[in-house]
N, CA, C and O of each residue as an XYZ file, in Angstrom:
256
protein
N      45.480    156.851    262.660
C      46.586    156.979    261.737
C      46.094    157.349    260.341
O      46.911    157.955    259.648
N      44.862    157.081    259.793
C      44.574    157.039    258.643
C      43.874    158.599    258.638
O      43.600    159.202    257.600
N      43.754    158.873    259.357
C      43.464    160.843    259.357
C      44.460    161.330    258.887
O      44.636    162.026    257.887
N      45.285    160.850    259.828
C      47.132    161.724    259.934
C      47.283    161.502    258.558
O      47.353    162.478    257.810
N      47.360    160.045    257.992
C      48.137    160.596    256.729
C      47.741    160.860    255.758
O      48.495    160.934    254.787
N      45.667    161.234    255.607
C      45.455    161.981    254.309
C      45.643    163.744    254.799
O      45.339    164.722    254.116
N      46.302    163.726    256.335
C      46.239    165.386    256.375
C      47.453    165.828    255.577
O      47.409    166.749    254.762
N      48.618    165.069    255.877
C      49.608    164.839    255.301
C      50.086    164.934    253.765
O      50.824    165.768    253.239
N      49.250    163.504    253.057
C      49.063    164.001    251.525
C      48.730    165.427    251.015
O      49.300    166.045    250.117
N      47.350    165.938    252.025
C      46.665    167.396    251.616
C      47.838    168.391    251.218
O      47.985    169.213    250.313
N      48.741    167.883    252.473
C      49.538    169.224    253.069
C      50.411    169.507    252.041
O      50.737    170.666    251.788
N      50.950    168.248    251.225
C      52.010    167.792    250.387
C      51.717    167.940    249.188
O      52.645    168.387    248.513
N      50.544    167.687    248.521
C      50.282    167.711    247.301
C      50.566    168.465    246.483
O      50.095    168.198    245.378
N      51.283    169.513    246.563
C      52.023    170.853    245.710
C      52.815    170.543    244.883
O      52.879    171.076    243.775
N      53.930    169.155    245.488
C      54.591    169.217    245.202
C      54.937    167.542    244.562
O      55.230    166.908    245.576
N      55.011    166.743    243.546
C      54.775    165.266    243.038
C      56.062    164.106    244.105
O      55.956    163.144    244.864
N      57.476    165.177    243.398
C      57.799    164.374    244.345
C      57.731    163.965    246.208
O      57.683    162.895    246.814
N      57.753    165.235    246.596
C      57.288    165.027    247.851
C      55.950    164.202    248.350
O      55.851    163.709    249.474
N      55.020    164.141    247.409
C      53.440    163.169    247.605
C      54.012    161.848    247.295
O      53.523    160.877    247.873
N      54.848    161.698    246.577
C      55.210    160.590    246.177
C      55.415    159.432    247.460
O      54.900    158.343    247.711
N      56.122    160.019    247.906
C      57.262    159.968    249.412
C      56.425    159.921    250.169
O      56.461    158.716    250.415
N      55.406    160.431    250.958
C      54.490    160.754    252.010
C      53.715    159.481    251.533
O      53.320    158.763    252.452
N      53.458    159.119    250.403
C      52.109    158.084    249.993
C      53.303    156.915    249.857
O      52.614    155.954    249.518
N      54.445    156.508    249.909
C      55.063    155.886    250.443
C      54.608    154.940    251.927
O      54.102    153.855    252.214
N      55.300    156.452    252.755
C      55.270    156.276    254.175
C      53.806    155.735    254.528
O      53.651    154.702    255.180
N      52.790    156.476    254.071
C      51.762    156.194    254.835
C      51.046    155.092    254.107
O      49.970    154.828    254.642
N      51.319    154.383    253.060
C      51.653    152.474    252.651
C      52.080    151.658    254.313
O      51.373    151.041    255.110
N      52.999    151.882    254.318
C      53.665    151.054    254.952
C      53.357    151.493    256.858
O      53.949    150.816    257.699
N      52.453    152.590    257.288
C      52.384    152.634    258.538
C      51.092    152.197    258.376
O      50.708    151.983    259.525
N      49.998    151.883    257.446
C      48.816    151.725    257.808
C      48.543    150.091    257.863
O      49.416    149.229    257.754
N      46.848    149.826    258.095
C      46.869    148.212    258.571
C      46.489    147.783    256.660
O      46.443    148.599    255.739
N      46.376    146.997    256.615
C      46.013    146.212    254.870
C      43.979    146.681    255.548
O      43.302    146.793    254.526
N      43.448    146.825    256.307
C      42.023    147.227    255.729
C      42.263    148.764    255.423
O      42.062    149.344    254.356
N      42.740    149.282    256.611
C      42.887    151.227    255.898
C      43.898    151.177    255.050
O      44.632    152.116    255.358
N      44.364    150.580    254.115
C      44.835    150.576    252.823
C      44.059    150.898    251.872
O      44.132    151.755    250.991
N      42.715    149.513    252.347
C      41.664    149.498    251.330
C      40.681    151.018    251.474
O      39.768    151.399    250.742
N      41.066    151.447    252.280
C      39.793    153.524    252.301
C      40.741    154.043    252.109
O      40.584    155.209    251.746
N      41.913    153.654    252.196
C      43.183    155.194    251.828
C      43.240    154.886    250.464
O      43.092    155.956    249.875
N      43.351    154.156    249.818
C      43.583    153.771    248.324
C      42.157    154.509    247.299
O      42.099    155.235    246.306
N      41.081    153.790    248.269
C      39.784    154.979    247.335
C      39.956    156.092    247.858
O      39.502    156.954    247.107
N      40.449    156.578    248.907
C      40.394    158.174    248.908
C      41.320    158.693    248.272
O      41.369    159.873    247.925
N      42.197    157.782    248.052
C      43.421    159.111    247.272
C      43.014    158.905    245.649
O      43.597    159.573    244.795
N      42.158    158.106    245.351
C      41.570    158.384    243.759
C      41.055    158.961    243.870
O      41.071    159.972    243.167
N      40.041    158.738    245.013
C      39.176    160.237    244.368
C      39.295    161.676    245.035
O      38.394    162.514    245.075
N      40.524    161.796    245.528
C      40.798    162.991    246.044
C      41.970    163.739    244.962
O      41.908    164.943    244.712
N      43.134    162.744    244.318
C      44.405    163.154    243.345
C      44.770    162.424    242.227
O      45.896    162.357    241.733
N      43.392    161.686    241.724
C      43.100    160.929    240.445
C      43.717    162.302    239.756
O      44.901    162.516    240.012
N      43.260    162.936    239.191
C      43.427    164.091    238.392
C      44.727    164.344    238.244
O      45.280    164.184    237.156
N      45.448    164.825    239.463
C      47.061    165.576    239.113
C      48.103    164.338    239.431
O      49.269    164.318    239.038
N      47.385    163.181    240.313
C      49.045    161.851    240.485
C      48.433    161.053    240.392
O      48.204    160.451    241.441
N      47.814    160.560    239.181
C      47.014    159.648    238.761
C      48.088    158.289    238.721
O      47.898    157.235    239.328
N      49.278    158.616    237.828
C      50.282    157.790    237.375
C      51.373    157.486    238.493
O      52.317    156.755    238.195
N      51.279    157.985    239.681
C      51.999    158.064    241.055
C      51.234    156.642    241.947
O      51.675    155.596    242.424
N      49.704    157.366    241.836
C      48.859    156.611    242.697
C      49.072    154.777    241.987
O      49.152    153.788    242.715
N      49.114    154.749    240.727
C      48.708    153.513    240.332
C      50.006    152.500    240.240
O      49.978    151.280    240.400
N      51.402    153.504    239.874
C      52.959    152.715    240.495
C      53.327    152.699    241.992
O      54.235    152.022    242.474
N      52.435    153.602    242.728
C      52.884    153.127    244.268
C      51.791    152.024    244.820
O      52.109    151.197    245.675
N      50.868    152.071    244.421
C      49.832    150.852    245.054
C      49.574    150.343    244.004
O      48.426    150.603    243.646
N      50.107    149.746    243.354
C      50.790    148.585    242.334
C      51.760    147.639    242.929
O      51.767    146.408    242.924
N      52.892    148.833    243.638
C      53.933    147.997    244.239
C      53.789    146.997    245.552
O      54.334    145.968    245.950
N      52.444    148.147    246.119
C      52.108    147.518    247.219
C      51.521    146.248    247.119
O      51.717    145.307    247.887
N      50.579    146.274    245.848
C      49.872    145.081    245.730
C      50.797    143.918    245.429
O      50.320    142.784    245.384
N      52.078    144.123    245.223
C      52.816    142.695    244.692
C      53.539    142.616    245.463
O      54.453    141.978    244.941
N      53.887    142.906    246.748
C      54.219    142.512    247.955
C      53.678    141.551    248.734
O      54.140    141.330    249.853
């Protein structure tokens, strides 16, 4: 699952709101350890352009 949904982000990233949404979904289908490698990969893969996306969606996650 955790392939699928950085192919997903890749595919999406054009567009903020749509990554937004996809990094949503793929929160909530993965286990809490591939949280912890999806969370460093999407810094250091879209730190740069959804820096402020990445840190209010797994923010939210964390206070769940």
């Amino acid at each position: 699952m955790l392939t699928y949904v950085k192919e997903i982000l890749q595919k999406v990233s054009f567009d903020p709101k749509l990554f937004e949404k996809e990094l949503r979904k793929a929160i909530k289908a993965l286990s809490p350890n591939e949280i912890t490698e999806f969370r460093a990969w999407c810094y250091a893969r879209f730190s740069a352009a959804y820096h402020h996306i990445l840190d209010q969606t797994f923010g939210q996650q964390l206070a769940y």
